[in-house]
C-alpha positions as CSV (number, residue, x, y, z in Angstrom):
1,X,19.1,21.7,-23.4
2,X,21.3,18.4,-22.5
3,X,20.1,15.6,-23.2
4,X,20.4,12.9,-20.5
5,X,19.7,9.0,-21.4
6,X,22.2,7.3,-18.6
7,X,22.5,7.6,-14.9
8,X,25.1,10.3,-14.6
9,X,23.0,12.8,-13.1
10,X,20.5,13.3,-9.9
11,X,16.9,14.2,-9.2
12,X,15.9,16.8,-7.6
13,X,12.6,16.2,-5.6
14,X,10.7,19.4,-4.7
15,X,8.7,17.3,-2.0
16,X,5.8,18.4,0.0
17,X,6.6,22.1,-0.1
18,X,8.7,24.1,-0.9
19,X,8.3,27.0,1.9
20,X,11.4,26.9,4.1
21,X,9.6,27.6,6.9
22,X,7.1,24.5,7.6
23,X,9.8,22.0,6.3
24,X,10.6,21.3,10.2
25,X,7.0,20.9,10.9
26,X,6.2,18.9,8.1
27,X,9.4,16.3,9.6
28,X,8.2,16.2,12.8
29,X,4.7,15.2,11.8
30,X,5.5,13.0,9.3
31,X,8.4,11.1,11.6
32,X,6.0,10.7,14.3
33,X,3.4,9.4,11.5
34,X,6.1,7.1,10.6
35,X,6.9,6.0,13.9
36,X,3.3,5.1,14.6
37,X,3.0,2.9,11.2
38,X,6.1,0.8,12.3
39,X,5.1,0.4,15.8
40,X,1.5,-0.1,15.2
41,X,2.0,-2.9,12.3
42,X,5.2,-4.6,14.2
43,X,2.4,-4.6,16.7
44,X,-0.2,-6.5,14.7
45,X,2.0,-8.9,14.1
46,X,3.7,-9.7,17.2
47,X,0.0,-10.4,18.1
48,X,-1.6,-12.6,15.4
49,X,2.3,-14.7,15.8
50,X,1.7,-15.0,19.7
51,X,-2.0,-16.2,20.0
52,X,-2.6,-19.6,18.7
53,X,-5.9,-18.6,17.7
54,X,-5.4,-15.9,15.4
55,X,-3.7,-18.1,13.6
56,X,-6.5,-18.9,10.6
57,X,-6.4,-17.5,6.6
58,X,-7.5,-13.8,7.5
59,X,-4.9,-13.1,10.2
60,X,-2.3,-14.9,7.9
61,X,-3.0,-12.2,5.1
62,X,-3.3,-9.7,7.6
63,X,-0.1,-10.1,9.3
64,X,1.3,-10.5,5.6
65,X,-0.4,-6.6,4.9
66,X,1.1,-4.9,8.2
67,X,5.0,-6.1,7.1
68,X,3.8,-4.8,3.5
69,X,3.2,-1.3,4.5
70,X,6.3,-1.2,6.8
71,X,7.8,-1.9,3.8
72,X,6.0,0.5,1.5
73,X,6.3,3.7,3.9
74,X,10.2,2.7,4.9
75,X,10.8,3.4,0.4
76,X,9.5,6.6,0.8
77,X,8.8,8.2,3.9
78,X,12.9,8.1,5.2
79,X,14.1,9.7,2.1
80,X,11.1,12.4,2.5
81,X,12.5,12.9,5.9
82,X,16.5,13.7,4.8
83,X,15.0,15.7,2.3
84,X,12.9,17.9,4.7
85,X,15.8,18.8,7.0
86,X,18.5,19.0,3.6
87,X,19.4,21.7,1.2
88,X,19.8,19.7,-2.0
89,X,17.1,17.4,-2.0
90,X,18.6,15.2,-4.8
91,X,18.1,11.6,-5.5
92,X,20.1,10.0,-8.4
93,X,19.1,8.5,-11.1
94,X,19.3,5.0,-10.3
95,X,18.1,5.4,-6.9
96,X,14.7,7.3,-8.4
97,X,14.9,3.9,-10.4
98,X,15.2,1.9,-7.4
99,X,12.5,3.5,-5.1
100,X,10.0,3.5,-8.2
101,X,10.7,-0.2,-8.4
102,X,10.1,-0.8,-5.1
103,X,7.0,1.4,-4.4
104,X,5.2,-0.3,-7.0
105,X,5.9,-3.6,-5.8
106,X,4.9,-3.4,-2.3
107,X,2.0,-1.1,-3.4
108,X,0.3,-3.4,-5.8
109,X,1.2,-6.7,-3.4
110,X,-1.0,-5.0,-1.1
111,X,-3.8,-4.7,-3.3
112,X,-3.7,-8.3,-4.3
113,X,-3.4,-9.3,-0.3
114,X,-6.6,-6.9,-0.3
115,X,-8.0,-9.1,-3.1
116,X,-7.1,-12.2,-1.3
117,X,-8.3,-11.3,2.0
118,X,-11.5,-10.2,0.5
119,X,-11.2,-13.6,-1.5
120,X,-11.1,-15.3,2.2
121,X,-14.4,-13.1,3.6
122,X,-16.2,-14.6,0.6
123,X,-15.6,-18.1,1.5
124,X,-16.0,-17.5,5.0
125,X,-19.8,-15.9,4.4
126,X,-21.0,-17.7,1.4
127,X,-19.4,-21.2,1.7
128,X,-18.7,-21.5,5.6
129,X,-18.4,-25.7,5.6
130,X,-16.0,-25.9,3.1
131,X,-13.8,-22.8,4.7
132,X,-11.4,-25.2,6.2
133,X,-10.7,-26.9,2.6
134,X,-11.2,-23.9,0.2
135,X,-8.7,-21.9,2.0
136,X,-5.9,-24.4,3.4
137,X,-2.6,-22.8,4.2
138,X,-1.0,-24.5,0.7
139,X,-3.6,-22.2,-1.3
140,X,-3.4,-19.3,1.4
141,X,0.8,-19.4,1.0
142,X,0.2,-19.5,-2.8
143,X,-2.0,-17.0,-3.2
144,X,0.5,-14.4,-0.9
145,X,3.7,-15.6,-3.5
146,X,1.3,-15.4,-6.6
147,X,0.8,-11.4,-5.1
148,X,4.8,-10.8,-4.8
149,X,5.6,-12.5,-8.1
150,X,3.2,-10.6,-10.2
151,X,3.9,-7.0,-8.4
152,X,7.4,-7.9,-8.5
153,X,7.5,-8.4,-12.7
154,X,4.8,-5.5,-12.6
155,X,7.1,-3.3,-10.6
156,X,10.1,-4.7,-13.1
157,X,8.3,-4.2,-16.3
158,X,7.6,-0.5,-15.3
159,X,11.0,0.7,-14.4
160,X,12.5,-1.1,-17.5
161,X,10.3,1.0,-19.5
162,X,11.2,4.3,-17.9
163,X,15.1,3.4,-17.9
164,X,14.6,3.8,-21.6
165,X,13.5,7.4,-21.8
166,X,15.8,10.4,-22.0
167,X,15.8,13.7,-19.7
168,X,16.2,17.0,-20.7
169,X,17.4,20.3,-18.9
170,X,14.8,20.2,-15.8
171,X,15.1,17.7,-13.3
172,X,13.3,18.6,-10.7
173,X,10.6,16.3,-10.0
174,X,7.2,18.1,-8.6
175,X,6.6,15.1,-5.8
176,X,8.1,14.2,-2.8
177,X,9.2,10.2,-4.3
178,X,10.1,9.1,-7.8
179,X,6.3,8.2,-8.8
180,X,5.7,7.1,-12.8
181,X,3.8,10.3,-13.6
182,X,5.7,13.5,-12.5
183,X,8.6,11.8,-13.6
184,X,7.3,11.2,-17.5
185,X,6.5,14.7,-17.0
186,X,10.0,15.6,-17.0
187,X,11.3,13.4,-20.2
188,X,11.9,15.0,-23.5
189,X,11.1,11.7,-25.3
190,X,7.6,11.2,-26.6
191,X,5.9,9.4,-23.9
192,X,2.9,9.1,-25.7
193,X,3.4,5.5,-26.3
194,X,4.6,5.3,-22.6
195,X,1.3,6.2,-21.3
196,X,-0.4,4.2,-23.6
197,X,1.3,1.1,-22.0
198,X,1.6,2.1,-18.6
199,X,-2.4,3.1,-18.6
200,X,-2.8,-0.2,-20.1
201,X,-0.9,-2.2,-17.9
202,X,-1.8,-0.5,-14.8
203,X,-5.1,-1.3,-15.5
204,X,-4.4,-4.8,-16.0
205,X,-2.1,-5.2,-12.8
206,X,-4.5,-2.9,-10.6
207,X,-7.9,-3.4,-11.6
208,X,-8.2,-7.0,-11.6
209,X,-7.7,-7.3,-7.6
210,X,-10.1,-4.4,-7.5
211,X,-12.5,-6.4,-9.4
212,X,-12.1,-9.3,-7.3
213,X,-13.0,-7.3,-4.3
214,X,-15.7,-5.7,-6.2
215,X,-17.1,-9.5,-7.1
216,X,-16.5,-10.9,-3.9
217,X,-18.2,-8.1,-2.0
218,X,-21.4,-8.3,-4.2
219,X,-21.5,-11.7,-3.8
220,X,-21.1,-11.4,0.0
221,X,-24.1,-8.7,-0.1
222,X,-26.7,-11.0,-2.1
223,X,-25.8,-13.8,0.6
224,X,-26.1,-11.4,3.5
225,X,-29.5,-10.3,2.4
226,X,-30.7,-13.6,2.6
227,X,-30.5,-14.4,6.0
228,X,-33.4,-14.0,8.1
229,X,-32.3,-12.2,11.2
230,X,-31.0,-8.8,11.5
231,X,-28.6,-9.9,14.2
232,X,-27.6,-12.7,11.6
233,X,-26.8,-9.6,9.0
234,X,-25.2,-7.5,11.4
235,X,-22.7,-10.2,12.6
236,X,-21.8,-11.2,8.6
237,X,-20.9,-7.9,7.7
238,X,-19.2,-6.6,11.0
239,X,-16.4,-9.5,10.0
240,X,-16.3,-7.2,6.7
241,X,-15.9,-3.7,8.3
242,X,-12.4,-3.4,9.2
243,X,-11.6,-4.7,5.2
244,X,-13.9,-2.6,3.5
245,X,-12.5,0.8,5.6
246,X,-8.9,-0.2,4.0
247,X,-10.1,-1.4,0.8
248,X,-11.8,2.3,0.5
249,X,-8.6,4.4,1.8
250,X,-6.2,2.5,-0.2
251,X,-8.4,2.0,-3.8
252,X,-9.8,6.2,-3.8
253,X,-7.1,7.5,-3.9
254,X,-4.7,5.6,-6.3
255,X,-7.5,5.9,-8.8
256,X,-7.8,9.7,-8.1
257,X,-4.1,9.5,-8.6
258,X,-3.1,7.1,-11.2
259,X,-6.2,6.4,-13.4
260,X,-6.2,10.0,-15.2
261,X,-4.3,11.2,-18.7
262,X,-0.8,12.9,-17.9
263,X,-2.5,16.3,-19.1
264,X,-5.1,16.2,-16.4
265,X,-2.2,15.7,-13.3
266,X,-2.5,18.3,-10.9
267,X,0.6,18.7,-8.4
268,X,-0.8,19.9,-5.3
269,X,-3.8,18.0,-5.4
270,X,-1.9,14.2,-6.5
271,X,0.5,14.8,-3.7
272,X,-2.2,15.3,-1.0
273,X,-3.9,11.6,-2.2
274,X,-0.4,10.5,-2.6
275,X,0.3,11.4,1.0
276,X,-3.2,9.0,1.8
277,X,-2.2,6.1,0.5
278,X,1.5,5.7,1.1
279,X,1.5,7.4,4.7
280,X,-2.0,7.7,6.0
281,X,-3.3,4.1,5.4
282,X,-0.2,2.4,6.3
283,X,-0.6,4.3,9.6
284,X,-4.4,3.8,10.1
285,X,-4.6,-0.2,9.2
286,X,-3.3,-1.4,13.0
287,X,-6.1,0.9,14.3
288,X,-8.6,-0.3,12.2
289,X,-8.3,-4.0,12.3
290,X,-7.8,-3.2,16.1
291,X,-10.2,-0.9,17.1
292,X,-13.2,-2.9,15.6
293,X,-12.0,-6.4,16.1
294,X,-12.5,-8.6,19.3
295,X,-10.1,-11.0,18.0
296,X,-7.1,-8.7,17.7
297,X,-8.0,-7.1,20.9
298,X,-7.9,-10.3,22.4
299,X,-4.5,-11.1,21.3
300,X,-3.1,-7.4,21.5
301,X,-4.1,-8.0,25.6
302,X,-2.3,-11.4,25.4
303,X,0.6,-9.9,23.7
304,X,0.9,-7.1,26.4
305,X,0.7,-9.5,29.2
306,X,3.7,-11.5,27.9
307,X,5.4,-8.3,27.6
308,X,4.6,-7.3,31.1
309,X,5.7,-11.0,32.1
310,X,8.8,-10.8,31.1
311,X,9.6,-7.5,32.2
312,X,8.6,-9.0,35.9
313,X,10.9,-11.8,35.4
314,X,14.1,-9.7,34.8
């Protein structure tokens, strides 16, 4: 068995399946899945950049989410795509590297953008007359740079670590990206210590903006409670629906996926959650901050009619 520690050899990624003859089906579905997650968040915001009045805290972090998961699916979902219609299916080593880094930068920034806009609901709910001050666009633009910066060195911190470990005869990779777990799979170094840190870490980096959303919705829940009407309750949490829909997509299955020992990982099943959370929920956030929200209605219509304005004008 050779022994590989340096970047003179590829990948191979197995991706979704590995059946010749649903490869062109698979492409067409996930292109047009694709297609939809582009428009649809280019969409949201165009919108909340056109109409004055979506321009408060929520629909800065918002907008700031939607150019996130463009980001996140374009790492991933384009390469999945050559793949599907190619006979090699190989990425090299320094591009696996490269996507990794990526993924989990964009991936954890939009947890903490989760965090913050549940941060924003909080103050919105339980502190309404000091919204204005409590989340001012200084804090609001601080709080969207603190996300980047600590995914970023999250993100760098992770892929230093796995530049470190060698690779043996097999290197096919049972996944359709370069994700952290089939990938230590494939290493001939002992990784124990490697999942020791990157369990560690992750639960560091990850878990704390789940446990601000966590405290911030309990919070939100025990304030809720207390007001008198039931029209009063309905309206407080309606401005929480949308959030809470993402928050449950995006945070199930990266736990199903990530927050498990190596010896437990299960091919078929972590691709399938995988597939949720870097494809599905991209594609589903423009309809569910759309769908269920007067506001972005409102300035989806406006948007439209400027479109339709200008196309008159020509």
């Amino acid at each position: 068995m050779n022994n590989h520690s340096s970047s003179t050899f590829d990948f191979i990624l197995l991706g979704l399946s590995s059946n010749p003859h649903v490869q062109k089906p698979l492409f067409a579905i996930f292109f047009i899945m694709y297609l939809v997650t582009v428009v649809g968040n280019v969409l949201i915001i165009l919108a909340i950049c056109s109409d004055s009045r979506l321009h408060t805290p929520m629909y800065f972090f918002l907008s700031n989410l939607s150019f996130m998961d463009i980001c996140f699916t374009t790492v991933i979902v384009p390469k999945m795509l050559v793949n599907l219609l190619s006979e090699t299916k190989t990425i090299s080593y320094v591009g696996c590297l490269v996507q990794m880094y990526f993924f989990m930068a964009l991936g954890n920034t939009d947890s903490y953008l989760l965090a913050s806009m549940a941060i924003d609901r909080l103050v919105a709910i339980c502190n309404p007359l000091h919204y204005d001050v409590v989340m001012r666009p200084r804090r609001c633009l601080f709080m969207l740079l603190a996300s980047c910066t600590i995914s970023h060195l999250h993100a760098l911190f992770r892929v230093l670590l796995m530049s470190q470990l060698s690779f043996c005869a097999s290197h096919v990779i049972k996944h359709f990206f370069c994700d952290t777990q089939p990938v230590l799979k494939l290493s001939c170094s002992d990784t124990s210590s490697s999942q020791i840190v990157v369990m560690t870490e992750t639960l560091a980096v990850i878990v704390t903006p789940f446990l601000c959303i966590l405290f911030s919705y309990l919070r939100i829940i025990v304030t809720v409670l207390r007001i008198p009407s039931a029209a009063g309750k309905w309206k407080a949490f309606s401005t929480c629906g949308s959030h809470l829909t993402v928050v449950s997509l995006f945070y199930g299955s990266i736990i199903y996926v990530y927050f498990r020992p190596l010896s437990m990982y299960s091919v078929v099943k972590d691709r399938v959650a995988t597939v949720m959370y870097t494809v599905v929920t991209p594609m589903m956030n423009p309809f569910i901050y759309s769908l269920r929200n007067k506001d972005m209605k409102r300035g989806l219509r406006k948007l439209m009619g400027r479109v339709h304005s200008f196309e008159r004008s020509k």
